[in-house]
C-alpha positions as MATLAB code, in Angstrom:
seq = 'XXXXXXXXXXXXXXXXXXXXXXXXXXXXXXXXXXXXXXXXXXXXXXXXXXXXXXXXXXXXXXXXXXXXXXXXXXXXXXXXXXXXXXXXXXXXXXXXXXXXXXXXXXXXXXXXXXXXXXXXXXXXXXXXXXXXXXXXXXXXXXXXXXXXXXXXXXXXXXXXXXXXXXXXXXXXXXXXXXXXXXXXXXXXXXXXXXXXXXXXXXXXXXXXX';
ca = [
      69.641  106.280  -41.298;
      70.692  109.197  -39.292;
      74.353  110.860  -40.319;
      75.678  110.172  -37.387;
      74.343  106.361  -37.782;
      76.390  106.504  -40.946;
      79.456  107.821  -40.158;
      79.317  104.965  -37.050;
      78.958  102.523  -40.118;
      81.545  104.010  -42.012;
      84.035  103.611  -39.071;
      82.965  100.059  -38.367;
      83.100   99.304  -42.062;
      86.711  100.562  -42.082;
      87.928   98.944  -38.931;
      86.943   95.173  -40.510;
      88.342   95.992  -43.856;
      91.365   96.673  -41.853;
      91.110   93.507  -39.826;
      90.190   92.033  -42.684;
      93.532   93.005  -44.266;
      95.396   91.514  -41.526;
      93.893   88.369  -41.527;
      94.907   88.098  -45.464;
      98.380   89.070  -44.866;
      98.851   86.391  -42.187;
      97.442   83.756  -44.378;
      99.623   84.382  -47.532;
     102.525   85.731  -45.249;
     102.623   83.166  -42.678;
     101.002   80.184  -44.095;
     101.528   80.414  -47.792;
     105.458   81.582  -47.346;
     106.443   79.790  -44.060;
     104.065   76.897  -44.306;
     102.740   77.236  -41.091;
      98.709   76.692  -40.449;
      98.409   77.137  -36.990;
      98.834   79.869  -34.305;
      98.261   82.812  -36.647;
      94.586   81.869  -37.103;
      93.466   82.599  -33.229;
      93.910   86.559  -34.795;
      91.008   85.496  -36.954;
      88.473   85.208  -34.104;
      88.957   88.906  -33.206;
      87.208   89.701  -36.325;
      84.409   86.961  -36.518;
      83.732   88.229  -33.030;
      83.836   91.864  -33.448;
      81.911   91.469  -37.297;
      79.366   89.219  -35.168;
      78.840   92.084  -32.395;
      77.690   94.894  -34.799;
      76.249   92.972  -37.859;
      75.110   89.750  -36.021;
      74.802   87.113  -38.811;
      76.223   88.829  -41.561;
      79.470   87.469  -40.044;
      78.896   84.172  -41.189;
      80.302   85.444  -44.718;
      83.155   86.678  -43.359;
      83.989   83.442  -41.372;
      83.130   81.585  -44.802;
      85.359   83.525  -46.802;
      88.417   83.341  -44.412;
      87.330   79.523  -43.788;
      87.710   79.129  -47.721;
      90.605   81.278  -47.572;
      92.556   79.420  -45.301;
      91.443   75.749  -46.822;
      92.638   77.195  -50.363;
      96.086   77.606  -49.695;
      96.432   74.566  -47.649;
      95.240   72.694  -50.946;
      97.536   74.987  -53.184;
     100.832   74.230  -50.607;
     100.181   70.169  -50.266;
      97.477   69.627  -53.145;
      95.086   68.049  -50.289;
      93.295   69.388  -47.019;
      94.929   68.858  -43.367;
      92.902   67.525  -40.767;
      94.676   70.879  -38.761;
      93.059   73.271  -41.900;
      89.237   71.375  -42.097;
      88.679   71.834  -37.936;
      89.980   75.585  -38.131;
      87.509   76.393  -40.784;
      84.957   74.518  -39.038;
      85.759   76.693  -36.425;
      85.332   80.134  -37.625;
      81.897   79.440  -39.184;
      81.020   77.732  -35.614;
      82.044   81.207  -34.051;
      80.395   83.139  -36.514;
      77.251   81.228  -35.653;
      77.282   81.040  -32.110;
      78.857   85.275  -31.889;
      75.864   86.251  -34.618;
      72.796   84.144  -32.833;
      74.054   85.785  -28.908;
      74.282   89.187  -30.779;
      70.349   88.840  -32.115;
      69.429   87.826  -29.045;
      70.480   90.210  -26.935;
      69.711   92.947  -29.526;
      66.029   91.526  -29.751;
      65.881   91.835  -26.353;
      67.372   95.136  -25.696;
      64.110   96.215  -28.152;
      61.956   94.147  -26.061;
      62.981   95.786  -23.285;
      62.733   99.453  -24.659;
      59.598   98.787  -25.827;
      58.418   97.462  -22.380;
      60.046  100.426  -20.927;
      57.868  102.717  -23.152;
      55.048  101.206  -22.385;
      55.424  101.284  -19.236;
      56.147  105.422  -19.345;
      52.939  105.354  -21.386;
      50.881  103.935  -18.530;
      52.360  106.224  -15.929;
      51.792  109.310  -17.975;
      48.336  108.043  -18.371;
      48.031  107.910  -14.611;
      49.672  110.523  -13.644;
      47.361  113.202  -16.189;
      43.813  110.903  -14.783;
      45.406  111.530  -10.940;
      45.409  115.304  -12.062;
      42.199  115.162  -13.513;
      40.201  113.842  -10.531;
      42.133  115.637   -7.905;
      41.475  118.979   -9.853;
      37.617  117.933  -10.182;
      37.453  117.400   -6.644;
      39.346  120.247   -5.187;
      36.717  123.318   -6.109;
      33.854  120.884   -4.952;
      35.149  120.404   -2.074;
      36.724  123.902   -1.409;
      32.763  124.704   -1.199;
      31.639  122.028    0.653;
      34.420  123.846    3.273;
      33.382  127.087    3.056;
      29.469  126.183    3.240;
      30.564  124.143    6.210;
      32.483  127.136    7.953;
      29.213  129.741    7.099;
      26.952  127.623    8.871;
      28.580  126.961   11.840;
      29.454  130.485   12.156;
      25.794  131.461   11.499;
      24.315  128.769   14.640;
      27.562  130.011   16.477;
      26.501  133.219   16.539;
      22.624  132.945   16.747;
      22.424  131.504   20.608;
      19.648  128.846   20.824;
      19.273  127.821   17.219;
      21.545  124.526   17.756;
      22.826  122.794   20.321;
      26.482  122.605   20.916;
      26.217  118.387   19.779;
      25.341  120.104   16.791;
      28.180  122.630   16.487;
      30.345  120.077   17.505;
      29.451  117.898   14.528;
      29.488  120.443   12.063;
      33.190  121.371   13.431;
      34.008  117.845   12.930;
      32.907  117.664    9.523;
      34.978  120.851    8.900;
      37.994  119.332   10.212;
      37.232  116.259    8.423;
      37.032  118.767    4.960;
      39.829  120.151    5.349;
      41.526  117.291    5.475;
      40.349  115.650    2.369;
      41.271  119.218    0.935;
      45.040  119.117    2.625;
      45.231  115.429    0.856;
      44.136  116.890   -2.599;
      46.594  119.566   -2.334;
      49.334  116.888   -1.738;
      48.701  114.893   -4.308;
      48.373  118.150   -6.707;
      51.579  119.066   -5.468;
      52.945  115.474   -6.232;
      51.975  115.341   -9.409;
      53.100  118.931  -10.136;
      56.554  117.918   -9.033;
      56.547  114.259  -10.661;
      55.432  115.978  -14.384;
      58.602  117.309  -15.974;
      56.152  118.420  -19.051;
      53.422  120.808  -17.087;
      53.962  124.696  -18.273;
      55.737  126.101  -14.836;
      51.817  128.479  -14.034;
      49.898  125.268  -14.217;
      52.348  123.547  -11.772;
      52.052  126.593   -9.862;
      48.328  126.300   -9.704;
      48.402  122.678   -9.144;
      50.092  123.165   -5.662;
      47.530  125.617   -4.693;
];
């Protein structure tokens, strides 16, 4: 546990020993001294619901022990248990329950989901370094190809009667047709450059040669 992840559970700690506090005060205050067991005990949900949001089912023992609370001095004021005391117990451990399950839930999925979301970041990193991989194979290879391309049409350019302008005309189009492959590696070096916040600032540089 981190020290800030301590301090957070010191804080929350305090604030339901607080609540906590409260709640006891209204039951020996209220109910004990003015023999009243109702209306003070909706203040009890505020802390089965706020225990149940950061500790999930580890509320239950809180809504037990203010559930045995409350029943205990209804017994010690008439010597029996009110229908009124038995459903407000029942109560706060069926709020503890139902507050503690939601709170798993949605913190299982909240893991689910960051796990997913890792994965996910995994993959794309993964794609992302094999899309610079290929494009980099491909891009001297073809660079060649280019310039091989461009020396012999220059050469049958040059040298009248060696090949017919069909020919030239070809090899132009297959120049054209290189330099666009080469013009589509660039962009995608250049994409990946910009879409990689990790690559050392000369390689993305040399990527969007």
């Amino acid at each position: 546990m981190s020290e800030r992840d301590f301090s957070e559970n010191i804080v929350r700690l305090a604030i339901l020993a607080m609540l906590a506090a409260v709640c006891v005060f209204c039951e020996i205050v209220i109910h004990y001294w003015t023999n009243l067991d109702t209306g003070y005990t909706q203040f009890y949900y505020i802390l089965i619901i706020i225990a149940g949001i950061w500790y999930q089912r580890k509320t239950i023992w809180i809504a037990f022990f203010l559930a045995v609370l409350h029943l205990s001095v209804t017994y010690a004021l008439l010597s029996t248990l009110t229908w009124n005391s038995v459903v407000s117990a029942s109560m706060f451990m069926c709020a503890a329950i139902l507050v503690g399950l939601l709170s798993e839930e949605k913190e299982m999925f909240q893991k689910q989901l960051l796990t997913s979301k890792n994965e996910i970041e995994k993959k794309h990193a993964a794609l992302i370094g094999y899309m610079t991989e290929y494009s980099l194979r491909l891009k001297l290879p073809v660079e060649l190809v280019l310039d091989n391309f461009r020396a012999i049409y220059d050469a049958l350019s040059q040298k009248s009667g060696l090949a017919t302008q069909d020919v030239l005309d070809s090899i132009l189009i297959q120049i054209k047709n290189t330099e666009q492959i080469l013009a589509n590696l660039k962009t995608i070096n250049k994409a990946v450059a910009e879409e990689r916040d990790d690559i050392p600032n000369a390689f993305r540089e040399f990527l969007k040669r």
